[in-house]
C-alpha positions in Angstrom: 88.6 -54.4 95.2 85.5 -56.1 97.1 85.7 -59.6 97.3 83.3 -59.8 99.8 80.9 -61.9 97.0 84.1 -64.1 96.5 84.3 -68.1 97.6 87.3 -69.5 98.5 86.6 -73.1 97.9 88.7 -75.9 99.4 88.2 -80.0 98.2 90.2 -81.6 101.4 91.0 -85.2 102.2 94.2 -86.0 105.1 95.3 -82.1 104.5 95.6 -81.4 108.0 99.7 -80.3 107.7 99.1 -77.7 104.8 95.3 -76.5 105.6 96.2 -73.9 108.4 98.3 -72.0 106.3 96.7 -72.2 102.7 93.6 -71.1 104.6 95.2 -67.6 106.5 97.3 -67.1 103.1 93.8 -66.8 100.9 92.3 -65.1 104.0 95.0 -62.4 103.9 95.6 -62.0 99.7 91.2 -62.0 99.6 90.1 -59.1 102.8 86.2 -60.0 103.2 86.3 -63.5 100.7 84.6 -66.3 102.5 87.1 -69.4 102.9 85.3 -73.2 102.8 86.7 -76.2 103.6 85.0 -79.3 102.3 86.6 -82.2 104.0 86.2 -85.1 102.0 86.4 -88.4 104.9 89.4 -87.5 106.2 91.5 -89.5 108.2 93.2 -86.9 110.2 92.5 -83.3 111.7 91.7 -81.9 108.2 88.2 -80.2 109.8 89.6 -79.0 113.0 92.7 -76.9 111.8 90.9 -75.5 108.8 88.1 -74.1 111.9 90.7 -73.0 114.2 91.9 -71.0 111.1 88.7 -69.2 110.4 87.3 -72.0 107.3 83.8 -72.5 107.0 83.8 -76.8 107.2 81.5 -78.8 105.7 81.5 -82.5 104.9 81.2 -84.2 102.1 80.6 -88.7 102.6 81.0 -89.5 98.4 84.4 -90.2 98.0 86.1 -88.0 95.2 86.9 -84.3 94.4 84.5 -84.6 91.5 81.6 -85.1 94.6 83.2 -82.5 96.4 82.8 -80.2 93.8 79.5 -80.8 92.7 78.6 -80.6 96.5 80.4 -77.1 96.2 78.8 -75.7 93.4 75.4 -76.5 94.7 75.3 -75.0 98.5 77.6 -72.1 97.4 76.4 -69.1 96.0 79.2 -66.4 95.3 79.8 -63.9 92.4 83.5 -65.7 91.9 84.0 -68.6 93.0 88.1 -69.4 93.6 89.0 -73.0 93.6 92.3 -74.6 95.1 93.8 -76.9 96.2 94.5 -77.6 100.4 98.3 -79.1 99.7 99.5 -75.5 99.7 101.0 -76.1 96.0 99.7 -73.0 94.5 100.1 -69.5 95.7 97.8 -67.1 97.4 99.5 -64.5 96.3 98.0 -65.4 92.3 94.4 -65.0 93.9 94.1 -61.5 92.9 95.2 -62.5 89.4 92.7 -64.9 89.1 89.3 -63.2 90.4 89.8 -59.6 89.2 89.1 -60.9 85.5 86.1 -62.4 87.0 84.8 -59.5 89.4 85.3 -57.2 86.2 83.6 -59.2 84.1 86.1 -59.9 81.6 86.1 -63.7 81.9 84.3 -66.5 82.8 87.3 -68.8 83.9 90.7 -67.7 85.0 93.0 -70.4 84.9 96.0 -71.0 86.9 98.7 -72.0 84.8 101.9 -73.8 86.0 103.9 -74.3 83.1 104.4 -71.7 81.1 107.1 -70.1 83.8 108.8 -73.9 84.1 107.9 -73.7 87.7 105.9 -77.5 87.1 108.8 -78.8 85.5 111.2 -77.7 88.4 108.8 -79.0 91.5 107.2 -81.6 90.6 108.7 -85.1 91.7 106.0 -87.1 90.3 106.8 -89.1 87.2 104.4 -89.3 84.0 102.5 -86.2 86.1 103.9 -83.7 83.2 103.6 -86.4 80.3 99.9 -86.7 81.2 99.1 -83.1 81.0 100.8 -82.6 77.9 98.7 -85.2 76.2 95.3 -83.9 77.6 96.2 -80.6 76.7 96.8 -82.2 72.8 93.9 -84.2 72.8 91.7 -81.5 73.3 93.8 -79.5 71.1 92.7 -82.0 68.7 89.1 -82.3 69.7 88.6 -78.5 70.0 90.8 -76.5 68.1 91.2 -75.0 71.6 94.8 -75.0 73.3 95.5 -74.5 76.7 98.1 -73.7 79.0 98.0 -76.1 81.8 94.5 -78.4 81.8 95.2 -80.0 85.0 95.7 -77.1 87.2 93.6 -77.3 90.2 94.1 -73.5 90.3 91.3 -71.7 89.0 88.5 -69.1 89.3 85.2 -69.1 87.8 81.9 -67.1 87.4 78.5 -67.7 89.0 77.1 -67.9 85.7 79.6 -70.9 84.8 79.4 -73.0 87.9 75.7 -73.0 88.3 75.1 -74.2 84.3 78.1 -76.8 84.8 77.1 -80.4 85.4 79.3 -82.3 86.9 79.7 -85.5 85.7 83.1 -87.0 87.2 83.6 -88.5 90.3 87.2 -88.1 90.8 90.3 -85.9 89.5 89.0 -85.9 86.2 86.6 -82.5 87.4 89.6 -79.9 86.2 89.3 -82.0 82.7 85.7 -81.5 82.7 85.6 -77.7 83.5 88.2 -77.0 81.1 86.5 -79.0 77.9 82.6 -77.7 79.5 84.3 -74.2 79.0 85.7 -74.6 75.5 82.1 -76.4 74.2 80.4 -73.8 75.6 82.2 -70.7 74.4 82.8 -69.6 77.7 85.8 -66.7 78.1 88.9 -68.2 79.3 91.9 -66.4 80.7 95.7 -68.3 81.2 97.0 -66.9 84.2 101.1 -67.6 84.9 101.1 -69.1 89.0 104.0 -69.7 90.7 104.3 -73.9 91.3 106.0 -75.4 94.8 106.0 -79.2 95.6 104.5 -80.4 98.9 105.9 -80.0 101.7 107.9 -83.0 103.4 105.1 -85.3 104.9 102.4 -84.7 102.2 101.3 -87.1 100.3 99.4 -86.6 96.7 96.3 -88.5 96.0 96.6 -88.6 92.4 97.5 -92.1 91.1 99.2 -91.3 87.8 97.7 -94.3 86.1 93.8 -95.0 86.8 93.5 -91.6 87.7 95.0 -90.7 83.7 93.1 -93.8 82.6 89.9 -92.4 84.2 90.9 -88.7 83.1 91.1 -90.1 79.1 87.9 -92.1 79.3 85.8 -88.8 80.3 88.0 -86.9 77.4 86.2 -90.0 75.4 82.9 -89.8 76.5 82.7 -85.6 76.1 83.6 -86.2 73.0 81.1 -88.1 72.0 78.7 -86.3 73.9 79.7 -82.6 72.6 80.9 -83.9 69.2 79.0 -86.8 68.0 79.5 -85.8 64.4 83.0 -86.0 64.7 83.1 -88.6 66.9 81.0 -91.3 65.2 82.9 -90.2 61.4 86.1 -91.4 63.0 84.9 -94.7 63.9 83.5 -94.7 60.4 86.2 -93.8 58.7 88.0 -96.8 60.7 84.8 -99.2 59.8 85.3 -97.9 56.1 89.2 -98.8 56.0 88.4 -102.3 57.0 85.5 -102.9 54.7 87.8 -101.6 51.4 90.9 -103.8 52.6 88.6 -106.5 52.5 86.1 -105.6 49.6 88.8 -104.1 47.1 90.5 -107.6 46.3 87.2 -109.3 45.8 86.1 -106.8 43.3 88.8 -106.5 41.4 89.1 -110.5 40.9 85.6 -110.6 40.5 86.0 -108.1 37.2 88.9 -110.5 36.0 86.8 -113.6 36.2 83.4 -112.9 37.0 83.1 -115.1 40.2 83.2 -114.4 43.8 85.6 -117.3 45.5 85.9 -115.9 48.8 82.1 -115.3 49.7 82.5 -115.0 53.5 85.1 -112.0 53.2 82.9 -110.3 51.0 80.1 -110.4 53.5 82.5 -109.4 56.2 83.8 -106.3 53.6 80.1 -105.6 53.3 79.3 -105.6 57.2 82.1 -103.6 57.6 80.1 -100.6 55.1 77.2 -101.5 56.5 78.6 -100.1 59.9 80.4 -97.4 58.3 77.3 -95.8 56.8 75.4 -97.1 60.4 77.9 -94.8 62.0 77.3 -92.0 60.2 73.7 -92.0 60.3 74.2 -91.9 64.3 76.6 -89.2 63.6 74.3 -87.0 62.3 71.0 -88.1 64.7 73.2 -87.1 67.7 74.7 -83.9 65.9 71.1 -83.3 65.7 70.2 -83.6 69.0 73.3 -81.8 70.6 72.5 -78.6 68.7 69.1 -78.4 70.5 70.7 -79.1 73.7 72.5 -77.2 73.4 70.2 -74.2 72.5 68.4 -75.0 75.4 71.6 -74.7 77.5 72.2 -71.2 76.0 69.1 -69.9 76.9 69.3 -71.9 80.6 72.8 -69.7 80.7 70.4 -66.3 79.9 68.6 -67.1 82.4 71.4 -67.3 85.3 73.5 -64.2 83.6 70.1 -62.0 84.4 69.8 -63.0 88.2 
């Protein structure tokens, strides 16, 4: 197969132990693939191993892989576009896996996934790391009716048509959160593809902090939520406005049946704020739900657009 139409694209901060080798592995498993570096501040000789291996560096000054991607998406054009990390965690040797569904046109995201084999599990030394992707992966269960495999894997391929409609919102490690729930909204074709796992090496260092970076990574699960799924969204805080508002309201009724008066007149304005909100909250529900749909036919035909270049 050709991948000479295929980007090899590498978010980098301090990965200058690992870089030299994940860059010849993806330059042997992908003949003709153009290999970019995008070195994100670092501290150490990220830049000049990944050019004495044969990477295309470029720089990116915001701080965060979310940047870095964004930064990507927009100076890169490529018919597959194969993201990974520099720590060499994942395997070259998946590549293949990953961008033939894409140069044949069967998917728009190929996903690596490290946990259906139990490689994760075995490798990883990180506490909470497999906790946190298991409750991602439920929540947008939840959200979507949509399961996946592994949400966090930074492991994945993607089509030209997906990564130049994506907007990407995050800043940080929340990005592989982002593309998996912008893919699920969307309706884009997603493929689960089994990769090997391996720790880092002795000497690297993750830059994932396992609790703002989770805090950060459920607060944009929040906010898509309520972007992509205002209806359902703004009913559950209903529902929670309605529950308070009968705890309160149903005693006052029924003593007002048995003797006619009201005794406790602030609760019963507090019960009656409470359904004011309730009903406020559904009202919004159904404004946004409103405006969503049109977005999101505008989106749609946007992705028309970029499918006939």
């Amino acid at each position: 197969m050709d991948y000479s139409n295929t980007a090899v694209i590498i978010p980098c901060y301090n990965e200058a132990l690992t870089i030299g080798k994940v860059v010849d592995d993806f330059h042997r498993e992908l003949p003709g693939a153009i290999v970019y570096v995008y070195d994100n501040n670092s501290s150490d000789d990220t830049s000049q191993v990944a050019k004495q291996h044969g990477a295309t560096v470029r720089h990116e000054p915001r701080q965060g892989k979310g940047n870095v991607c964004r930064q990507m998406f927009r100076d890169i054009d490529a018919v597959c576009y194969l993201m990974v990390d520099g720590d060499d965690t994942y395997p070259a040797e998946a590549a293949k896996s990953l961008c033939e569904p894409i140069l044949n046109g069967e998917a728009d995201m190929t996903v690596g996934d490290r946990l259906s084999n139990g490689t994760y599990a075995e490798e990883n030394k990180r506490a909470f790391h497999g906790f946190g992707n298991n409750l991602v992966r439920a929540m947008i269960k939840w959200i979507y009716s949509y399961s996946f495999d592994d949400v966090m894997t930074g492991y994945r391929a993607m089509s030209k048509p997906f990564v130049k409609t994506f907007p990407v919102l995050s800043e940080g490690f929340q990005i592989e959160t982002e593309l998996s729930i912008h893919a699920v909204d969307h309706r884009w074709r997603i493929q689960d593809v089994p990769v090997e796992y391996r720790d880092r090496p002795a000497g690297s260092e993750s830059k994932l902090n396992t609790v703002s970076d989770g805090i950060k990574v459920i607060a944009m699960i929040g906010t898509l939520f309520k972007d992509y799924r205002p209806l359902k969204f703004f009913s559950l805080i209903a529902i929670i406005f309605a529950i308070v508002g009968l705890a309160l309201g149903i005693p006052i009724v029924a003593e007002y049946f048995q003797t006619g008066l009201v005794p406790r007149f602030p609760t019963a304005m507090l019960a009656v704020s409470f359904m004011f909100l309730c009903g406020l909250s559904l009202a919004t529900g159904l404004i946004l739900d409103s405006v969503a749909k049109v977005e999101r036919k505008q989106w749609e035909l946007q992705a028309y657009k970029t499918y006939s270049k």
